[in-house]
C-alpha positions in Angstrom: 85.9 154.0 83.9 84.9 151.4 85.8 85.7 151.0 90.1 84.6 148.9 93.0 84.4 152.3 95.5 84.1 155.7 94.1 85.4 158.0 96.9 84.6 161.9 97.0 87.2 163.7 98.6 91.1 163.7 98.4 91.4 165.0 102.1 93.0 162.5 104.6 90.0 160.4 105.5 89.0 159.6 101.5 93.2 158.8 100.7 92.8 156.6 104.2 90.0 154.4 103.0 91.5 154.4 99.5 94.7 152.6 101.0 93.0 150.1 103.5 90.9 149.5 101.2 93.9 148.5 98.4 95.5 146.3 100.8 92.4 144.4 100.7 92.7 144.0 97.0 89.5 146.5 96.5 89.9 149.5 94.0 89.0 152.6 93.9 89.1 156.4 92.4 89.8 159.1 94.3 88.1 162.4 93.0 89.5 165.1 94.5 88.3 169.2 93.2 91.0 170.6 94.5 95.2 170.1 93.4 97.6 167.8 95.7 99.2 171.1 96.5 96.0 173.3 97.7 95.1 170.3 99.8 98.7 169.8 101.4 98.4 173.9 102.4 95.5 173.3 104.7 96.7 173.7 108.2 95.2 171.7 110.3 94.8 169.8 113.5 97.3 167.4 114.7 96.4 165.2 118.0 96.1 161.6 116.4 93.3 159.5 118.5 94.9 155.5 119.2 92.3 154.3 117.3 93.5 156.6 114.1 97.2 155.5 114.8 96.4 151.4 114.6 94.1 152.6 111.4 97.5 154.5 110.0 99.5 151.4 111.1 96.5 149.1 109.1 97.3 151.0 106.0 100.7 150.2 105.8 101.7 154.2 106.3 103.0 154.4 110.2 106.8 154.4 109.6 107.3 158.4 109.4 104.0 158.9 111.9 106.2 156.9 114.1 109.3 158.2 113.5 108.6 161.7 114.0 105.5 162.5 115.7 105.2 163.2 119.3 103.9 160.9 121.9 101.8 162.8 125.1 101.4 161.0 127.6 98.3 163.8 129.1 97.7 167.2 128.9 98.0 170.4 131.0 94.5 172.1 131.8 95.1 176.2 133.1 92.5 178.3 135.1 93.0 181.6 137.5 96.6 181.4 136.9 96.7 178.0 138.0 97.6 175.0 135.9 97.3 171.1 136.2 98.2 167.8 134.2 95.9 165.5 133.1 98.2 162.0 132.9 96.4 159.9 130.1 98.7 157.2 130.0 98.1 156.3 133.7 94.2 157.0 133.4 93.4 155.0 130.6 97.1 153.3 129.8 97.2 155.0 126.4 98.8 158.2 125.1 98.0 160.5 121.9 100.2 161.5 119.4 101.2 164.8 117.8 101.4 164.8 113.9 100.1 167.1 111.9 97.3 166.5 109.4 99.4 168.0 106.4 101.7 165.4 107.1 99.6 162.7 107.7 97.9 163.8 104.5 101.3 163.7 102.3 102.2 160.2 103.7 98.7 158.7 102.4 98.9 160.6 99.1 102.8 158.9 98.9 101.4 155.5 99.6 98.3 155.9 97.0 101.2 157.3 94.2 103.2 153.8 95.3 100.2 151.9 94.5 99.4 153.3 90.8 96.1 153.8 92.9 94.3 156.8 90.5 93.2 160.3 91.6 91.3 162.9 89.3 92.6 166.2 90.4 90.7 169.3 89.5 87.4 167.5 89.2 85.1 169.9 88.4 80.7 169.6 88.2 81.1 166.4 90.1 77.4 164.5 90.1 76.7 161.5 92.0 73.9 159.0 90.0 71.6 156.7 91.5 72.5 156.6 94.7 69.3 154.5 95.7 70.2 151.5 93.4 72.2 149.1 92.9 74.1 150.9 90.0 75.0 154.3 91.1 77.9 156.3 88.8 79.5 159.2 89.5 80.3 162.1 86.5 82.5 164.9 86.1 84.8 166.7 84.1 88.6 167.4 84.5 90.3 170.1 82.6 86.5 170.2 80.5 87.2 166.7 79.8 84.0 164.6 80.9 84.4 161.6 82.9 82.0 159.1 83.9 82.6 156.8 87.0 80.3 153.4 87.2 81.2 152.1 90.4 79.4 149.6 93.3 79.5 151.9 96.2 80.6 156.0 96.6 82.2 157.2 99.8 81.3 161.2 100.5 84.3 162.3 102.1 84.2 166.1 100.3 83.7 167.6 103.6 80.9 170.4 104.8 80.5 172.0 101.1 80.6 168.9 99.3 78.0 167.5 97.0 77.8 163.9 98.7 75.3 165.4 102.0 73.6 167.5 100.0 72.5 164.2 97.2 70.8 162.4 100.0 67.5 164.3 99.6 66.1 166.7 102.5 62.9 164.5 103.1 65.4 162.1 103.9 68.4 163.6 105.5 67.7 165.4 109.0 70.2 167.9 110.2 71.4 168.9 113.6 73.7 172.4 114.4 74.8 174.4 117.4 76.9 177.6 116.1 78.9 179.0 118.7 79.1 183.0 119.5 83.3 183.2 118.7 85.9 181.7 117.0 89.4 180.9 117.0 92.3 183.4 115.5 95.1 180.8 114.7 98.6 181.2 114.2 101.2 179.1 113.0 105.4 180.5 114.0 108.6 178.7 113.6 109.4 179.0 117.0 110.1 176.0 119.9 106.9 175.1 121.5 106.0 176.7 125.1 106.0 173.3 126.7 106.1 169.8 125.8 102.6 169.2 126.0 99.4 170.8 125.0 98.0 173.6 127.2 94.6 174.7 127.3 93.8 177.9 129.3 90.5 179.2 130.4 90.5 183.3 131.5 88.5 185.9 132.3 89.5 187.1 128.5 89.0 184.2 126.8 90.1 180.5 125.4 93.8 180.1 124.1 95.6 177.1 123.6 99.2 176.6 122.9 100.0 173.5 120.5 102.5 172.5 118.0 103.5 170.4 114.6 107.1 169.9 115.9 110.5 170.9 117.4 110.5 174.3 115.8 106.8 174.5 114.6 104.5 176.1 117.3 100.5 176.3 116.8 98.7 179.0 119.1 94.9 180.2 119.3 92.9 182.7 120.8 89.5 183.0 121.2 87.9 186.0 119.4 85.1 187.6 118.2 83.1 186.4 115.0 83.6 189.8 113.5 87.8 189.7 113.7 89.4 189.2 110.9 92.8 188.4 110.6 94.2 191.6 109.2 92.8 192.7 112.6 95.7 191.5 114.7 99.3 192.1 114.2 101.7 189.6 115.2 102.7 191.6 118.5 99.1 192.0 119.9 98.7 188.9 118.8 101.9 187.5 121.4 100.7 190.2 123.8 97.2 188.7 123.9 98.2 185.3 124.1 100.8 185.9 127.3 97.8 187.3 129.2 95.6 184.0 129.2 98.3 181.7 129.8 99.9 181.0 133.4 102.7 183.2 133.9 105.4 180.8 134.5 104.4 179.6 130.8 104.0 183.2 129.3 107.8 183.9 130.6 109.0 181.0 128.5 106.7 181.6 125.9 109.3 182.3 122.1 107.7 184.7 119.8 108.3 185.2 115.9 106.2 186.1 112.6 103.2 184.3 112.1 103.6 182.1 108.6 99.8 182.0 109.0 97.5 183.6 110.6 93.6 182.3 109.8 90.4 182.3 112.2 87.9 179.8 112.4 84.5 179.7 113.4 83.1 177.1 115.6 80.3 175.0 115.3 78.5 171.5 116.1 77.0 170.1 113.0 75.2 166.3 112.4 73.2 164.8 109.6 71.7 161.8 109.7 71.3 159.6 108.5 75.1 158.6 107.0 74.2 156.4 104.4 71.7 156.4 101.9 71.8 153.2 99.1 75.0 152.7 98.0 76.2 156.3 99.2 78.4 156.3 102.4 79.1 159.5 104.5 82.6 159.8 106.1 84.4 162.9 108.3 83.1 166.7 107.9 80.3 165.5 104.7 78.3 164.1 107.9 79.4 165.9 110.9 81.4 168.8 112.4 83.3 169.2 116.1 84.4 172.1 117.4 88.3 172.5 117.8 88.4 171.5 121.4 89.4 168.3 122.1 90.7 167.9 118.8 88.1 165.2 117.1 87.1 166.5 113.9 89.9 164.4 112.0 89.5 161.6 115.2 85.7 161.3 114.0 86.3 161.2 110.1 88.8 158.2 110.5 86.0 156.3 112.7 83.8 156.8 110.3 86.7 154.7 107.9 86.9 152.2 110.2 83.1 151.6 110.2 83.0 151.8 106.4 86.6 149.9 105.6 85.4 147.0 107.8 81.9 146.6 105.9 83.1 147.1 102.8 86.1 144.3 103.4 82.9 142.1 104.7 80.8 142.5 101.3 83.8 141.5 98.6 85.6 139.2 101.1 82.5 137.6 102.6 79.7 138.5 101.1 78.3 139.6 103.7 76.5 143.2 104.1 75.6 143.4 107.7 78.5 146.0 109.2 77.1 148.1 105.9 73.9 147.5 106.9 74.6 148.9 110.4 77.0 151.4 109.7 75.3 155.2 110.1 73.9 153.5 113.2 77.6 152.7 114.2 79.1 155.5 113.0 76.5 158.0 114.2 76.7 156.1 118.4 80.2 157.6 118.0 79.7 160.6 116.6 77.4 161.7 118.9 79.9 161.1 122.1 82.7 163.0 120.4 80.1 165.9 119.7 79.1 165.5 123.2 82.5 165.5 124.3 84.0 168.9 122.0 80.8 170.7 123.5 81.6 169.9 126.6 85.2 170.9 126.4 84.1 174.1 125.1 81.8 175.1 127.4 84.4 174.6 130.1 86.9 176.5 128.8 85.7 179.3 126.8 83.9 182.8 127.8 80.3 183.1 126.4 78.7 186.1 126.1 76.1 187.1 128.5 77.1 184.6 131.2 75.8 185.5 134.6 77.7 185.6 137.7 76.0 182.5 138.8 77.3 180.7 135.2 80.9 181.8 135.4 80.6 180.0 139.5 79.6 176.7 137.9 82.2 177.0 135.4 84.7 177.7 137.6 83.9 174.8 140.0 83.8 172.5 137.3 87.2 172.9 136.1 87.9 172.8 139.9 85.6 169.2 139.8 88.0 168.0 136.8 91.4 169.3 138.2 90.5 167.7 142.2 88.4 164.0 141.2 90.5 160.8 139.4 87.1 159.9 138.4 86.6 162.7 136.5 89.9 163.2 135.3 89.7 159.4 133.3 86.5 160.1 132.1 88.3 163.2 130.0 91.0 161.0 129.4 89.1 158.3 128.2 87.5 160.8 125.6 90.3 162.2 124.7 92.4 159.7 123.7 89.8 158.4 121.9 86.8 155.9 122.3 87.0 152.3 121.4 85.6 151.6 117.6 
């Protein structure tokens, strides 16, 4: 078969390049290893960056994002049993919005089945060809059928354990990681949210954070150790843990239930540069990883779109290549503010192990720094809300 952009990945950052790129008239095949259903089940983040809403609203699939996700207009920051708002709308004149990724996902796989647009489920020994010329292909089987895949340009968007990274070869590549000494045990309820904004609490037992997908779909971390395992924690030590690292006026209100899923994550800061090599575009987690905080792992993978959506439209519209040209070294000047930006956040806010008495001091004075200066406060704002493109 024969394709203007091959893209790796049926996540939401390959189906959002696949759909800006049909309104432009561009095709493309969407190889995806996994079935619509498996990828639907991953729970994910759900604070949408401006910048990923107009990029939503660019694609032609806004209405339901619109419709039924939550604007905030800031954010609520607890320490020592104290708590205090963060008012993005004011700092910076823009707010976020709440929608979860599986939905986001299920709108962009909607609009891609509206458009005859075609995806290979199940894709199986998937092998990207020739990267470094001017003909790469891409070939794989489905259901032990082979499949072959000439195309002009491939778009990695197959995430951390993808095969797009790991084709750009190591003498090439260069990689950058910071793994971080806990994770986060993650539950999902259907119970009313604790407050009507996100709240992140730092205590002297840890990092939680109370979130939600909707009206009666609550989303609520802990941090833990890397040797936890969910099995570990019942759904009552669970509540009980969570109740002692939030303010008490929000641990009263606080609606408990059975966890529908219950999953822990590591965290970690990842990077590779650089994001293109020949014909062979990195997008999302195939080039870089965020931790949790701050929420801009699925921010930074729909940048990346923008980057590559907008040089792509230049080469078939215009013929010209330069926003390709320049685009790891775009892509990458963003990346590395939003990783600076998620480590940042975490260090603030979570408990490391082995900090001094002298660490926990300047930890504590800089969530007092960020609670007392405006200055401050729109420079969090301004991150997390998103930076410009």
């Amino acid at each position: 078969m024969r394709t203007q952009v091959a893209i790796i990945g049926g996540g939401p950052s390959g189906l959002l390049l696949g759909q800006l790129l049909h309104r432009q008239g561009i095709d493309s095949v969407v190889v995806e290893r996994k079935t619509r259903d498996h990828v639907l089940g991953r729970i994910r983040a759900g604070v949408l960056e401006t910048g990923l809403v107009h990029l939503m609203e660019q694609a032609g699939v806004a209405d339901r994002l619109h419709a039924e996700g939550f604007v905030h207009d800031g954010t609520r920051i607890a320490f020592a049993g104290d708590m205090f708002h963060v008012d993005f709308r004011a700092l910076t004149g823009k707010p976020v919005i709440v929608y979860g990724q599986t939905e986001l996902t299920r709108d962009l796989y909607d609009a891609r089945r509206a458009a005859g647009a075609p995806i290979l489920f199940e894709a199986e020994q998937v092998v990207i060809h020739d990267a470094d010329s001017a003909h790469p292909h891409v070939t794989l089987s489905v259901h032990g059928a082979p499949v072959r895949i000439d195309c002009d340009f491939v778009a990695g968007c197959d995430g951390f354990h993808g095969v797009s990274r790991e084709t750009i070869p190591l003498s090439v590549r260069r990689e950058y990681e910071k793994t971080y000494p806990f994770g986060w045990l993650g539950v999902l309820s259907e119970t009313p949210p604790v407050d009507d904004e996100l709240i992140y609490a730092s205590s002297p037992r840890g990092f939680a954070l109370c979130s939600m997908r909707n009206r009666n779909l609550s989303r609520y971390y802990i941090q833990c150790a890397l040797s936890d395992h969910p099995q570990d924690w019942t759904d009552a030590a669970f509540w009980q843990e969570l109740k002692r690292r939030i303010p008490h006026e929000a641990a009263e209100r606080l609606v408990t239930g059975p966890a529908i899923e219950k999953s822990i994550a590591p965290l970690r800061s990842f990077v590779t540069e650089p994001m293109r090599w020949g014909r062979l575009f990195l997008c999302g987690d195939a080039a870089h990883i965020v931790p949790p905080t701050g929420a801009k792992g699925l921010n930074t993978a729909a940048s990346d779109v923008h980057y590559l959506y907008h040089g792509l439209r230049d080469h078939y519209r215009d013929g010209d290549d330069d926003a390709l040209d320049r685009y790891s070294e775009r892509a990458l000047l963003r990346v590395w503010k939003a990783e600076r930006f998620s480590w940042w956040f975490s260090s603030l806010l979570h408990r490391y192990p082995y900090q001094s008495e002298f660490d926990l001091k300047m930890q504590a004075a800089e969530i007092s720094f960020l609670r007392d200066n405006e200055a401050q406060q729109r420079a969090f704002a301004e991150n997390y809300v998103g930076l410009p493109y």
